[in-house]
N, C-alpha and C positions, 0 to 999 in steps of 0.2 A: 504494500500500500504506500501510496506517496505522498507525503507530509510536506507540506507549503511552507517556507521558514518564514514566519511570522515579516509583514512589511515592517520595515521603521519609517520613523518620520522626521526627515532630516532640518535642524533646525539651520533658521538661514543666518551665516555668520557677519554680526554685523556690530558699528558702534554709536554709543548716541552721539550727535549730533554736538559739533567742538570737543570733544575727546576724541583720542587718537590713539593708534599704536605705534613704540616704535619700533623699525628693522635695526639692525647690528650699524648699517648705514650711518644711522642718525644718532643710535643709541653711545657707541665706544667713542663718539669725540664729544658729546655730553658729557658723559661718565670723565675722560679725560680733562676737561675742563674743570668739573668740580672738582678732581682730587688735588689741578694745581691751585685753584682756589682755598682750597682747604689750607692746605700745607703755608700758602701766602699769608693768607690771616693768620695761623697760627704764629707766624715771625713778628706780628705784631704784638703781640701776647694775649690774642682772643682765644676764646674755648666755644665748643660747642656745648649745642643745647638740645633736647627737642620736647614736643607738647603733642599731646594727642590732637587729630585729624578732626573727632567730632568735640564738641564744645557746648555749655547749656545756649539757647539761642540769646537766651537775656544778656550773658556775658560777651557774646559775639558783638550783641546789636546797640553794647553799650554807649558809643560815640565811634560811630561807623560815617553814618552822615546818611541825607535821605536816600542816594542813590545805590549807593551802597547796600542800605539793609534791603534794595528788590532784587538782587544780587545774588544773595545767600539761598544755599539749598538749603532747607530746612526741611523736619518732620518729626511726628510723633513716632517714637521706637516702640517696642517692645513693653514697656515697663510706664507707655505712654507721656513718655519725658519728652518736652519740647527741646530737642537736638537737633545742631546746625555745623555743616562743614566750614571749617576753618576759609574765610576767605583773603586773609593772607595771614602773614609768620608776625605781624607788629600788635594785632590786636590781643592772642593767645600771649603775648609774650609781655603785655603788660599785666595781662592776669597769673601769669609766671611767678612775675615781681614781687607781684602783692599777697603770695600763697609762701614762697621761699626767701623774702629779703632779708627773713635773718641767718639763713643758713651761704648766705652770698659776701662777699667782699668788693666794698665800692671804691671809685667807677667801676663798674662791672662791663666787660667787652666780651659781647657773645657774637658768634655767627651761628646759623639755624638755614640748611638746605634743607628743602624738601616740597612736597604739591601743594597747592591750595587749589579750591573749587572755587570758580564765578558763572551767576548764570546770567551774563549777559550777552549780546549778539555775537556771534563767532564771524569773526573775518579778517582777512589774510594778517599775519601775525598773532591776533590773539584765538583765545582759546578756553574755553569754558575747565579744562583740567589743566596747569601748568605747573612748574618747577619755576620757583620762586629761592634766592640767594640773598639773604638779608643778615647784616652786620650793624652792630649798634653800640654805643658806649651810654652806660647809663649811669645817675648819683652826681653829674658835674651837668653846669649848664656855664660853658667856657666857651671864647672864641679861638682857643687851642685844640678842645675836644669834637667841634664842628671844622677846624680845619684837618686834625687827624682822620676822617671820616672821608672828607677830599681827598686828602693824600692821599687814601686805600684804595679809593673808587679808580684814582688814575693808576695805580702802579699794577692795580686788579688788570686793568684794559690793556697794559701792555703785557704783566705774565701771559694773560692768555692768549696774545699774538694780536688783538686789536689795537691798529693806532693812529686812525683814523674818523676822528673824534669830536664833539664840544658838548662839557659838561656847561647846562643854563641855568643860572645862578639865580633867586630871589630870596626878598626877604618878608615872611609875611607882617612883623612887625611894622617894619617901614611900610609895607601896603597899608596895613591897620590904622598908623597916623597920619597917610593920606588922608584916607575915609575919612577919619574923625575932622582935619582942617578942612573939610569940603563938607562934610555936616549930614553926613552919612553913615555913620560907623554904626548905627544903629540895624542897618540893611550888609554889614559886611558879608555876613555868612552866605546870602542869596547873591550879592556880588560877585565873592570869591566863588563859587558854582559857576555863574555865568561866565566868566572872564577865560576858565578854567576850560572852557567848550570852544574856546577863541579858531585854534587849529582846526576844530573837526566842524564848526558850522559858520565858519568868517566874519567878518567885519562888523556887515549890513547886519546879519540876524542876534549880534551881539549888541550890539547896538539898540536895536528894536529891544530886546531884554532889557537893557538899562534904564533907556526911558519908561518901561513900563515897571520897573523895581525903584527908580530912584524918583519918577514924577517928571525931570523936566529934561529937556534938551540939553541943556547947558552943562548942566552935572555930568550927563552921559558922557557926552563929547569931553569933558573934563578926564573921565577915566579913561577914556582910550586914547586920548592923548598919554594919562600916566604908563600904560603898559604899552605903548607903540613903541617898536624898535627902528628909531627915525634913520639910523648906519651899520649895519650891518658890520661897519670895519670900526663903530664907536670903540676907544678904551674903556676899560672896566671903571675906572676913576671917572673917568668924565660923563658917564652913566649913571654912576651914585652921585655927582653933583645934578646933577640935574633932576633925580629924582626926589635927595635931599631939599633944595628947592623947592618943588612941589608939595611937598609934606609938608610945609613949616619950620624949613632949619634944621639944623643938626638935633639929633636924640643918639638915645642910646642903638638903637638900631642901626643906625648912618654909622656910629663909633666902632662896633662889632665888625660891619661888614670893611671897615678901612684894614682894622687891624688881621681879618681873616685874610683880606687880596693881600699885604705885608707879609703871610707868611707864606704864599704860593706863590708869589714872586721872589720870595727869598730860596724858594726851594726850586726855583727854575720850573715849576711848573704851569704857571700862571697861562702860556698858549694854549691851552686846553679848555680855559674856562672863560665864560663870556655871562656879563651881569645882562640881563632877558626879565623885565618886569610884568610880558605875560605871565610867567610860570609861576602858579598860586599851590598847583594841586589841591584835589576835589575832596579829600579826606579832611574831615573838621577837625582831629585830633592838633594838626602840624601849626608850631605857635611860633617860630621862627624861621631860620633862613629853609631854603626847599630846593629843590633840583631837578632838572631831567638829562636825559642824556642821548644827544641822536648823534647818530651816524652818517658821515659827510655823505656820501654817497647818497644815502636813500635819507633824507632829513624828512620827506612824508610817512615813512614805515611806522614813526612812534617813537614815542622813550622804549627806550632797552634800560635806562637804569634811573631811579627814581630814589626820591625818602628827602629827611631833613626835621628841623628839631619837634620835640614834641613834649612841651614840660609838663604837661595836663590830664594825660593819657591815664596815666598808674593810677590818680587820683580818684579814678572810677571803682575803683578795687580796695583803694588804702589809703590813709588820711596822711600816709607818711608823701611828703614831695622827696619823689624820684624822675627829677630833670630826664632828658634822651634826645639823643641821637642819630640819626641811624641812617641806611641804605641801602636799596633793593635791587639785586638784577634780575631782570627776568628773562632766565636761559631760554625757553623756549624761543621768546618773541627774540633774543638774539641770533640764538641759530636760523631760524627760519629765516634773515636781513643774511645771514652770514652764507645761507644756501644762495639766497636770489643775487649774494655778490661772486657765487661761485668762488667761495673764498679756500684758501687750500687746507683752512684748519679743517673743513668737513669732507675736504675733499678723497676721497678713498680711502675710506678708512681701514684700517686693516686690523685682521685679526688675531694675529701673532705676527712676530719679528722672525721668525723660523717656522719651516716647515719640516719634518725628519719623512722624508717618500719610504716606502717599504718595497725592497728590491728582493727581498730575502723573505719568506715568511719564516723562515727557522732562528732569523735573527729579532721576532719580536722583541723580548728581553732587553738584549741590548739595546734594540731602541731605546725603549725606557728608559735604559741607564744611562744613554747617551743625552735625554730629554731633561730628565734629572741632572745632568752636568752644566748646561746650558743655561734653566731656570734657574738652578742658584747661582749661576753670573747675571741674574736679571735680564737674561733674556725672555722672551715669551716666545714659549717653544711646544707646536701644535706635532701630533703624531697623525699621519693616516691610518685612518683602521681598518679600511678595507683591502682586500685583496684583488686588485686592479691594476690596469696597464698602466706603463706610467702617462699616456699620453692624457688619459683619465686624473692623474695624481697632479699634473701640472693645471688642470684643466680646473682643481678645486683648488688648487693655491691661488692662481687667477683670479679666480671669482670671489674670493678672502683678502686678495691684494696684498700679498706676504709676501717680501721684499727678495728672503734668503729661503733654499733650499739646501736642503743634506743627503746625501745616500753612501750608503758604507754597505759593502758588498763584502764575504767570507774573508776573502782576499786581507782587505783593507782592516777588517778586524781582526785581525791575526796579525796586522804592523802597528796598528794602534792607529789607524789613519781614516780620515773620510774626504770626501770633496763635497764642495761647500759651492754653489751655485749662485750668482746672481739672476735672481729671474728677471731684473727690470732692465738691463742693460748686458745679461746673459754671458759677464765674467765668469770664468770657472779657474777653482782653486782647489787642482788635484792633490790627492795623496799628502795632505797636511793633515798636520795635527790637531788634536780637537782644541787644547789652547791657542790655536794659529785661527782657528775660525772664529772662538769666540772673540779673539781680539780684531777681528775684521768686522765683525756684525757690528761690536759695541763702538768702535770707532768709527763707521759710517752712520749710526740709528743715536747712538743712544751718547 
């Protein structure tokens, strides 16, 4: 009798909508990126941190801003608990603060890699699931500890091979006592929202917002004179006069920002950075200077790196005042600028530094032992496991983009010898030694 093997029912593979997968492609120069990040802050004497993913919504939604909380995924769990995804690393990490600040040592300097959720519209660059890179100094409210934050943000863009750059400097105080000398400081918050949309819906429609937030023409027109960038080639001094000017004279905010450009020009790194009195950012926490950071090339793609001070934040959590600092990259939205610049950090990325071919199958073992000699010289050293032609074996090194191959035949194992292949330019280095290969790989790679 003949038994019908049950149909299945193949479910269709698919993702929601701004979340993504990724391939090895995109994945190993991400990954490579953070661990030189990592290692970078850590020479500054930052540590890591991290906080769970989901959070109660109350503490998420605590000074997020209106836009912000339509944003958040939120939902009733299990246990019926109104729970929300973390929708970035500075909110969770003031509530950090305020759970462990006795178990902490101040200024406190953390960095915290990892995902945050948003559910806003996904298009080209952003993304409803992203990896998020945020650094912060907290316990001091200096114009030393906001220029150290600078200083990381530039030396970050050069470790990871970016240098082609302008970090855009503002100051929300100094905006603040604009407002207040033009008799508005009352409307800031819906201001700073509007002004904040300047890039992504122009002039005219910012404007129309003004006058309908502030009442008359004149005022409008007043603020977008304040954040027009009248020269593009203006000095950074000759921009903080002028918007000092416009405020009311010198404050402490004007005094801040002199002494912060004094130590970025002191450090030679002042061509990097350019003072931009649109740049308010749309987050209500941020109580002083703020930044974004685009890339010469594509300056419409977006910030790739954002953040700036926040003394008010903690205060939601804990009566104690815990000043901050801080600054975000967001890897995704850089890679994706760094794809469309076909830039060579993503470019083929590979998956080991060696490949060991299998010429012999009686010589598995020694593979291994050979692969084992290799990786503890730091090399990254892949083995084929199958039993295949080599035309087959070079065909998957290929498609891996592994730089060097190896093959050691009975012969060669018996003199203690292998030949070591270039695949990309198809030098070959017979009958040498395995210290003779490693010291060719590591001096070309590594």
């Amino acid at each position: 009798m003949r038994v019908e093997r049950e149909k299945r029912t193949i479910i269709e593979p698919k993702v929601l909508k701004g979340f993504r997968d990724f391939l090895p492609s995109m994945e190993i120069p991400k990954k490579a990126i953070v661990s030189k990040l990592e290692e970078h802050f850590s020479l500054y004497g930052f540590v890591p941190i991290d906080t769970p993913v989901l959070e109660y919504t109350e503490v998420l939604l605590g000074k997020g801003g209106g836009e912000t909380d339509k944003q958040i995924f939120h939902f009733l769990d299990n246990g019926n608990r109104d729970v929300a995804l973390r929708f970035d690393l500075t909110v969770p990490f003031a509530r950090f603060l305020a759970q462990h600040q006795n178990e902490l040592a101040f200024p406190f300097k953390r960095f915290h890699i990892d995902k945050v959720w948003r559910g806003e519209n996904p298009q080209k660059g952003r993304f409803r699931e992203f990896t998020q890179c945020d650094f912060d100094i907290v316990g001091v409210d200096s114009a030393e500890a906001d220029y150290e934050i600078l200083a990381m943000m530039e030396s970050s863009f050069e470790v990871i091979g970016v240098t082609d750059f302008t970090f855009c400097i503002a100051h929300r105080g100094l905006f603040n006592a604009f407002l207040d000398h033009l008799g508005v400081a009352d409307q800031s918050v819906q201001i700073l929202r509007i002004v904040d949309k300047l890039k992504k819906i122009g002039t005219e429609e910012v404007l129309s917002l003004l006058v309908a937030c502030t009442g008359t023409q004149e005022k409008a027109n007043e603020i977008l004179k304040y954040i027009a960038v009248e020269d593009e080639g203006e000095s950074f001094l000759t921009t903080l006069e002028r918007l000092t000017v416009l405020s009311g004279g010198e404050n402490e905010h004007t005094t801040r920002m002199q002494t912060i450009y004094g130590y970025l020009r002191d450090a030679g790194i002042d061509g990097h950075f350019r003072l931009d009195p649109s740049i308010t950012r749309g987050l209500d926490y941020y109580t002083g200077i703020v930044y974004e950071t685009f890339l010469t090339e594509l300056p419409h793609f977006g910030s790739v790196c954002s953040g700036g001070r926040y003394n008010d934040l903690a205060s939601l959590y804990t009566k104690e005042q815990l000043p901050g600092v801080g600054s975000s990259i967001g890897l995704d939205r850089l890679l994706s600028a760094l794809e469309e610049l076909d830039s060579p950090l993503i470019k083929k990325a590979s998956s080991a530094d060696l490949i060991i071919f299998c010429v012999d199958e009686t010589l598995r073992s020694y593979y291994d032992t050979l692969a084992r000699t290799f990786r503890s010289a730091g090399i990254r050293t892949d083995v084929y496991l199958l039993n295949k032609k080599m035309g087959a074996q070079f065909k998957y090194a290929e498609a891996n983009h592994i730089p060097y191959g190896l093959s050691c035949a009975p012969d060669e194992q018996n003199s203690g010898k292998v030949t070591l292949k270039n695949l990309q330019n198809r030098e070959v280095h017979q009958m040498i030694s395995i210290e003779e290969g490693i010291s060719i790989i590591k001096k070309e790679l590594l």
